[in-house]
Structures are given as structure tokens and as C-alpha cells.
N, C-alpha and C positions, 0 to 999 in steps of 0.2 A: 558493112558491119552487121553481126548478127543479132537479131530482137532479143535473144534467149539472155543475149550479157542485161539486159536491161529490166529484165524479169524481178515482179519485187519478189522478194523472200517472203519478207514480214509484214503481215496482216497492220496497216495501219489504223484501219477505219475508226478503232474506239479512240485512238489519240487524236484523228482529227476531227471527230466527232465532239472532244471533250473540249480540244483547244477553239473550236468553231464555235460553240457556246461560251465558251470564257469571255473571249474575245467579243462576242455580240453584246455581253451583258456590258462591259468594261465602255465600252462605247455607246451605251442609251448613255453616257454622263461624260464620256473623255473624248474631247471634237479635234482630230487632228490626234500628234503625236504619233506617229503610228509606228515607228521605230521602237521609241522607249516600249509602248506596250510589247509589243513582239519579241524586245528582248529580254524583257521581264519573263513572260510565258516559257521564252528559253532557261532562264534559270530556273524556273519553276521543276521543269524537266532534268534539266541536270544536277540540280540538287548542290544550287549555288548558290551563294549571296550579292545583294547588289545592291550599288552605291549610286543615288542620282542626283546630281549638281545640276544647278539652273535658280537663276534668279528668283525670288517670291513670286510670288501667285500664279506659275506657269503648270499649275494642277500635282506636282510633286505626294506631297503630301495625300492628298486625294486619290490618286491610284493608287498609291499601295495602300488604301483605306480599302477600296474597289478591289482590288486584289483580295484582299482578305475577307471580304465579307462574298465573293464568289464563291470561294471557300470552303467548305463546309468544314472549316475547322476553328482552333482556337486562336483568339488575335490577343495583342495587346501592344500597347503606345509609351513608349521612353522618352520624354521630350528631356532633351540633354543638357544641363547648364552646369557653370563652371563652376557651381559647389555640389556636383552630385557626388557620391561617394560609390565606390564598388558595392559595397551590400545595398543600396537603393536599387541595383539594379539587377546583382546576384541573388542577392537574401543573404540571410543571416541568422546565428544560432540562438535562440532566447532559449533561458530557463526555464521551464516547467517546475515550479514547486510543488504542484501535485505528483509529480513522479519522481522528483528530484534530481533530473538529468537538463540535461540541454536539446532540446529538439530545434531544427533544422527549418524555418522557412522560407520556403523558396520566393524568388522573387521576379518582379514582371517576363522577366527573359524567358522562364517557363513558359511557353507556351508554341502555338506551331506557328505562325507568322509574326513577326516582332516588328513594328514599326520605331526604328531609334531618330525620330527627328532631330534635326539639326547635330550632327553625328560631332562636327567639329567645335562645339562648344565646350567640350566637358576637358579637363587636363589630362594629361599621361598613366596616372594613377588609374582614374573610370578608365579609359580607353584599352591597358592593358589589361583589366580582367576580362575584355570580349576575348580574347586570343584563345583561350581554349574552348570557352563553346565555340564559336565560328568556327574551330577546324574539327574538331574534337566529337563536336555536341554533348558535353559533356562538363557538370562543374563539381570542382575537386573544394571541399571545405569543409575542414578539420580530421581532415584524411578521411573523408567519406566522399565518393566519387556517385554522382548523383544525375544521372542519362535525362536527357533532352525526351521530348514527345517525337514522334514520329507522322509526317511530316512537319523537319525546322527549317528555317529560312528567315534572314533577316535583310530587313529592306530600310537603307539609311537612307539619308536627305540630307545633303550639304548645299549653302549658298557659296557661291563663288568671289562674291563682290566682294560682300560686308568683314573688314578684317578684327575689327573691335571685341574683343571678349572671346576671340577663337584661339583654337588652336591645330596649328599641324598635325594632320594623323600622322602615327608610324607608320613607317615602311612596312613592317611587318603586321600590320592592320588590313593595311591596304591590299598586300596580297593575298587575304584570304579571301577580298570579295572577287566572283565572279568576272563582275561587268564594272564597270566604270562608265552610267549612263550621260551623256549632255542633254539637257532640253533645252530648245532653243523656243525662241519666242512664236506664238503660231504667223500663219501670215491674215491678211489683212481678212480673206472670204472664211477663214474658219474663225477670226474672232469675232466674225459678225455672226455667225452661227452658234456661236458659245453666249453671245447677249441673247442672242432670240432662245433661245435654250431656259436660261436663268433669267429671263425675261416670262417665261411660261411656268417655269417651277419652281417654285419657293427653294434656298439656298439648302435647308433644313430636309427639304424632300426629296433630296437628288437622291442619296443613298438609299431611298428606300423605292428607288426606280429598279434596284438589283437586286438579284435571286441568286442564293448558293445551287452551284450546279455540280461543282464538280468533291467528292468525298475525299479525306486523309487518306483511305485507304484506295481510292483510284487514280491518285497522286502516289503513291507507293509502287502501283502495279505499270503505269504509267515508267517509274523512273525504271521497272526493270527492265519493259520494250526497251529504251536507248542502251542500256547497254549491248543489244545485240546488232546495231546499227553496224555496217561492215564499213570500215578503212582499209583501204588497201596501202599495204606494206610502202609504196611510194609515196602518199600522202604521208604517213607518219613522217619516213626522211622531209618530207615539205614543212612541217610542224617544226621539228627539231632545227632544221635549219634557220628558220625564223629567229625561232629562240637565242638560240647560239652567233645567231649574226646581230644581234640585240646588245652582246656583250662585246664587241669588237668595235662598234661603229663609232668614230670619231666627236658624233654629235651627243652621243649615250654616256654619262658617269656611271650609270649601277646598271644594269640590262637587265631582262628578265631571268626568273627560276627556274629550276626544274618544273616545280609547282603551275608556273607560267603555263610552261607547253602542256601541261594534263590539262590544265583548264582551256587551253585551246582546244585542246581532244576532243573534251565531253562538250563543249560549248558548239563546236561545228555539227556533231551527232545532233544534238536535239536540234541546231538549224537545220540540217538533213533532214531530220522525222517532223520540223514542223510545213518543210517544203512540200512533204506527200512523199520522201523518200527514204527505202530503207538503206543507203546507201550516201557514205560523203562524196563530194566533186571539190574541185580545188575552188572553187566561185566560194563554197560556203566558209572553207578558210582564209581567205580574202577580206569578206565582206567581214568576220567576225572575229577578226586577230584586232582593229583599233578597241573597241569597247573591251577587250580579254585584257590588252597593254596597257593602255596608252595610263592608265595607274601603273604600272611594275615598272616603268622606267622611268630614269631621275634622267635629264638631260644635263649637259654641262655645263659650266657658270654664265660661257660665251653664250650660247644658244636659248641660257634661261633669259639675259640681258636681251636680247636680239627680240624678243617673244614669239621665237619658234614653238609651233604646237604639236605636243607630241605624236599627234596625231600623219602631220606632215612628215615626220621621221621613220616613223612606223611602214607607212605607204613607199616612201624612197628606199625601205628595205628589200620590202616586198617583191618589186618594180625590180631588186637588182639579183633575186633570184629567181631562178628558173623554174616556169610554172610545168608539175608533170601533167603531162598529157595521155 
């Protein structure tokens, strides 16, 4: 086979030059995980949102704190509880009696990295005014249509356990974000690494172990490299078929979206551009179709009882088609 097919196109060096530092910083304080951060960094690039479950104290909160402050952008924290109201977290119009109008304050979600902790405490009402900025970027009140900063990105935190005082996201929440990350508990040699750690640096000074590296605007220029990332025509039918066998399978009630298979798209791209490559292979749509799903599909009543993980379904899809070569 010839070297020339293998030939990069697209000059990566400044994305992995940007992602190589992100990543260093995010780790003087995050020991283990290495998954969640990478996939993060993915959405970062693709210009996605991400949702990440995992029991308390397993660092959740903390990297996308780390995330944000790499940054050099705007952050801000929505800690969600089940009396928040839409304008606590949109804004809202107050009067000006000095002008005699109603002007427009915007609220926490303004801003470019929005940390929404504990996403699943707040009711239906909070929940649904996310739906148009998350796809949108954008918020519509009192018919004044009011654009997001540039880069947006919202990073939620759900516990998986605790069922008390929560609530179910919508489906239709759910598939705006991105990723659907799990954190699992570290194992035994990195928790001893994580006491010797905060054992050395007051709990207070970990964050200020980290440095903004990377600008809004080379997170901008960044997102337009992925778009030149090349798929070939075969892969996409790989993509689609995923998607489409999602909605057929015996084990599946709701299957994925259209919506689904874009964000598998762009989600394989930036795993392509974070590998060193300007090009997709079928490994990267493999490895990044559970995190893309395994939120967009509702399983069946039988297979919810059983506790089949969607995860496990996903992969038996996969497994039953045909990898292009």
C-alpha cells in the first residue's frame, strides 16, 4: 500500500500543541481518569456539551472547574436545586425607572464555560429553558433573541445513586449534550497518589497549581481545523448505520437521532485530530459511539429490569456490523 494515502493534509502541530498543554495542566491536580479528561478535550473541539455521572468525590466537579480556568475564558457555576427557576438561570427583565423601560439581565448561563452542578436536581420547568441555548446558543426573552459569547460550552454533573430530590432529564436535554461521560472510582495506586498529592497541597491551592493556556479565540480557530478533518464516504454509511440499527434492535424503546449520528461525526473528527490525525479510521468510531449513545437510547422495560447497560447494547450493535476496511 502506498505511503502517499497516509500523507497528513492538515498541519496539526498548533492543536496538539494546544491539547498537549491543556492536558498537562489538568493533570498537576486530576490523578487518573484519563478517559473523562480526553473526552472532554473532545468536546472542547467539537463544540459540544457534556454530561458527567459518577458518584461524589470522584473529581467531577473539579475538572470542569480545571477546564475552565485552562481557559482563558469566561466561567461561571449553577449549582441546581429543585426550587431554581428559569430566570435564576437565564435572567430576567427588570425595570429601569430611570429610562422608563424594562432592560434585560442576563444571567449566570452568559458566559463561555458554564459549570451546571448536579444538572438533575432542578424540575422540568429549569430544565427546559436549557433547550435553546444548548443547541441554539442563544436566549429568546420578551422576543429579543440575545446570542451566547463565543466560545459556549456547558459541562453538567449528575450523581447516579442518590434518587431523593432529583429528577429525570428529558430526552430532549439529553440529546443535546455531546458525551455522556462515567467516572468510575480510581483504582487503588492512583488513590494513593491523589492522598500524597492533597497530602502536599492544601485542598484551597490545588487550583492555583493551573495556568490559562489556551485563548477563546484559539478555541475558535481550533474548532475550524476539525472541520476540515476528512471522512471518507464509507465511514459516514458506517455512522448511519449505527444510528439506524439503534432504532430496529429488539433491546432499544427510542434509538438514536439524526442528531445522534452528527454528533457521532464531529465527535470521531476531533478524536481523529486529537490522535495526531487529519483523517477518521473506523477504531475512532468504535471507541466513540458509547459515550456519543449510550444517553440517546431508552432501552426496553425487559432490559431496563434485567440491568442491561446501555453501554452492552451499543457494542452488540456495533459487533453486528460490518467494519469498512
Amino acid at each position: 500500500m502506498s505511503d502517499e494515502i497516509f500523507e497528513q493534509r492538515l498541519n496539526l502541530d498548533e492543536l496538539d500543541n494546544a491539547m498537549h498543554n491543556l492536558q498537562a495542566e489538568i493533570r498537576k491536580v486530576i490523578i487518573g481518569q484519563d478517559d473523562m479528561v480526553r473526552l472532554i478535550m473532545t468536546a472542547i473541539l467539537a463544540n459540544g456539551h457534556v454530561l458527567i455521572e459518577g458518584v461524589p468525590g470522584v473529581a467531577k466537579t473539579l475538572t470542569a472547574r480545571l477546564v475552565a480556568k485552562c481557559l482563558k475564558t469566561g466561567f461561571s457555576r449553577i449549582q441546581f436545586t429543585p426550587d431554581l427557576m428559569p430566570s435564576d438561570v437565564l435572567g430576567t427583565s427588570i425595570f429601569n425607572p430611570g429610562k422608563g423601560l424594562f432592560e434585560f439581565k442576563k444571567g449566570p448561563v452568559f458566559s463561555n464555560i458554564v459549570l451546571i452542578d448536579e444538572i438533575n436536581r432542578a424540575p422540568a420547568k429549569t430544565q427546559a429553558a436549557l433547550f435553546e441555548v444548548m443547541q441554539e446558543q442563544q436566549v429568546t426573552m420578551d422576543g429579543i433573541t440575545h446570542l451566547m459569547n463565543n466560545p459556549f460550552m456547558v459541562i453538567a454533573t449528575q450523581n447516579p445513586i442518590e434518587q431523593e430530590g432529583t429528577y429525570r432529564l428529558p430526552e430532549a436535554q439529553l440529546d443535546r449534550f455531546l458525551f455522556k461521560i462515567i467516572v468510575p472510582y480510581p483504582n487503588e495506586a492512583e488513590e494513593v497518589n491523589i492522598l500524597q498529592r492533597f497530602h502536599q497541597i492544601a485542598a484551597d491551592d490545588v487550583l492555583n497549581t493551573v495556568q490559562p493556556v489556551i485563548s477563546d479565540e484559539e478555541v475558535i480557530q481550533l474548532r475550524r481545523m476539525i472541520q476540515h478533518i476528512v471522512v471518507e464516504e464509507k465511514l459516514i454509511h458506517f455512522i448511519a448505520k449505527i444510528s439506524v440499527a439503534t432504532r430496529s434492535d429488539k433491546s432499544i424503546y427510542l434509538g438514536a437521532s439524526p442528531r445522534a449520528a452528527i454528533a457521532l461525526l464531529n465527535a470521531a473528527k476531533s478524536w481523529a485530530a486529537l490522535s495526531g490525525r487529519d483523517f477518521v479510521i473506523p477504531d475512532d468510531i468504535v471507541y466513540i459511539a458509547k459515550p456519543v449513545l449510550r444517553h440517546r437510547i431508552i432501552l426496553t422495560p425487559e432490559k431496563e429490569m434485567e440491568g442491561t447497560p446501555e453501554d452492552e447494547v451499543i457494542e452488540k450493535i456495533i459487533h453486528s456490523i460490518e467494519v469498512p476496511r
